[in-house]
C-alpha positions, 0 to 999 in steps of 0.5 A: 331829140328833145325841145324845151321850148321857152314862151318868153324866148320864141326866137330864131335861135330858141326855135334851134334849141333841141337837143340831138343823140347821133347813134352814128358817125359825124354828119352835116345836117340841117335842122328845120323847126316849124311852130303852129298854133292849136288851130295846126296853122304855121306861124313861124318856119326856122331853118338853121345853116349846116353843121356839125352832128356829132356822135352821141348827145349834142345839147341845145346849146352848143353854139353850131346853130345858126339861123339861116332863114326866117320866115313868119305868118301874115297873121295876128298870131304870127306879127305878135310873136314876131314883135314880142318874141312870146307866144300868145295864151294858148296851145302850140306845137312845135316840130323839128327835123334834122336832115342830112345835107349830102343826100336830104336824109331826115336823120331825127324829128320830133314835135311837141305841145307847149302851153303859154300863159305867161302873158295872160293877166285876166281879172275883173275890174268893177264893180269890185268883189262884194261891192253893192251898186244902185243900178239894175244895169250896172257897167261889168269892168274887165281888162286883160293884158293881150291885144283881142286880135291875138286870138286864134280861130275858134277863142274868145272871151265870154262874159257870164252873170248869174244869181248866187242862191242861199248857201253859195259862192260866186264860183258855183253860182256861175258854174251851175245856176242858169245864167242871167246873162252870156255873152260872146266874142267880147272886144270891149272892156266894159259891158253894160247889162242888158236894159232888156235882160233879165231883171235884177232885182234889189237885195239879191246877190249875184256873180259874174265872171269873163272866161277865155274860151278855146274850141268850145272849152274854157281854157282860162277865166278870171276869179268870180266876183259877186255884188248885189243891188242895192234894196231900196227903203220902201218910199212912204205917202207925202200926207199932206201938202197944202195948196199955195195961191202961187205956183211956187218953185218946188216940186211935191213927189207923187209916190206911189202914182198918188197925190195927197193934199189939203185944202182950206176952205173957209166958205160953205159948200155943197159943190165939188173941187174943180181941178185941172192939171197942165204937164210941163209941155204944155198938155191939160188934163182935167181931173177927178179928186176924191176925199181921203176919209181913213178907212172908208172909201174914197168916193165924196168930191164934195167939199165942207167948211174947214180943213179938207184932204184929198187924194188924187190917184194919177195912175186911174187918171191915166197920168203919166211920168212927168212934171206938172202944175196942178189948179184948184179953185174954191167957190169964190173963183180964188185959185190954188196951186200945186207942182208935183212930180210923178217919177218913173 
């Protein structure tokens, strides 16, 4: 006995496709075909009405058979086939037995595995292959083409990034490298890296990959792709903004946690700058700002006649990120203003 059985063509009669020799004399028998899926649970049960097994070959085809009853799983797998009338991806096994219908005598049977992918479209979506992105939790973008709960026990999908070293490619970064990121039984099509993962970091490129998993092994997965996170140009020191008698609209930037600024003061001083600093909800700080003498150490508060330049350092101020308007006042109580930002 033989069965080629066809991924495309699981029905009743295709279940009845096999192919019998009868080395003995003419008999009435009926055949009874049995699907399973790689777990060796049932799927679908065939059993054909009575005919003819002649002698010698009788092909798959002969137009005898005819399917007499149908009886189908409850699970996924089962309403799948049944709806479709293809098999999902994965390992099956099919088992067909001709038995005599006079006396219930099994005359031949015969099982064998059959491998499906026909319907198994898996690919990677964004970001696309070689594709450079800003974040450092970018959004992985996969899809293929059949329903999860397809799934047998014991698969799933798996996603899997990795750093690619000098000389690589994406397939052997994601093969041997330890992996920056694992992670099981997907149900969705898009997953953000973790904020709380390992950090990736600019300039450096990095694979990613979604594998099907059965039973442990990888039974399919989509091409690796890699991209790389954008490198950044190294931000420089805003030297320097003067203060304005009004607060105005714009925002200076704090980089770098610093704050660099000028300050005209047309009056002789021996006194220091008095600065206080009020966040955007509200909270005043008062501050300490240092003269920003090149190559010396910045430890002088005290202000001369003429153009002055200060920095002031948020981070040893125990500022933090936000939007704030900052008050300086000269000898004279005349009062200055500057809005700045310190980012995160």
């Amino acid at each position: 006995m033989n069965i080629q059985l066809m991924p495309y063509n699981i029905t009743p009669e295709g279940m009845l496709s096999a192919s019998v020799i009868n080395n003995g004399p003419e008999v009435q028998v009926q055949m009874v075909s049995k699907l399973y899926n790689s777990n060796n649970e049932p799927l679908l049960t065939v059993s054909s009405s009575a005919f003819l097994l002649k002698q010698g070959m009788n092909s798959a085809f002969d137009g005898n058979r005819k399917a007499l009853a149908t009886e189908y799983a409850g699970g996924n797998q089962s309403q799948y086939i049944r709806s479709t009338h293809t098999l999902p991806t994965g390992t099956f096994r099919i088992c067909v037995s001709v038995a005599s219908v006079q006396n219930s005598e099994i005359h031949d049977e015969y099982c064998d595995e059959t491998v499906s992918d026909l319907s198994q479209f898996l690919y990677l979506v964004n970001p696309f292959d070689k594709d450079t992105v800003d974040s450092k939790t970018p959004l992985l973008i996969w899809s293929h083409s059949e329903p999860f709960n397809v799934l047998a026990q014991g698969e799933y999908y798996r996603m899997v990034v990795s750093e690619i070293r000098e000389r690589q490619n994406a397939e052997e970064a994601v093969t041997v490298n330890v992996l920056l990121m694992m992670k099981d039984y997907l149900t969705v099509h898009s997953i953000q890296y973790p904020y709380d993962g390992k950090e990736l970091k600019e300039g450096v490129r990095y694979a990613w990959q979604v594998q099907k998993i059965a039973n442990g092994i990888i039974s399919n997965k989509t091409e690796a792709w890699e991209f790389i996170i954008r490198k950044k140009p190294d931000e420089k020191d805003m030297k320097y903004v003067a203060l304005r008698q009004t607060p105005g609209s714009d925002y200076y930037k704090a980089v770098n946690g610093r704050v660099f600024f000028k300050f005209n003061e047309e009056y002789n001083s021996k006194g220091t700058i008095l600065a206080l600093i009020t966040s955007d909800k509200g909270k005043d700080f008062v501050v300490s700002v240092l003269k920003d003498e090149k190559n010396k150490p910045a430890i002088s508060t005290i202000k001369s006649t003429g153009d002055n330049r200060f920095v002031l350092d948020l981070d040893k101020q125990h500022i933090k990120p936000g939007y704030y308007t900052m008050e300086v006042r000269n000898e004279k109580k005349e009062t200055f203003y500057l809005k700045f930002y310190l980012p995160k």
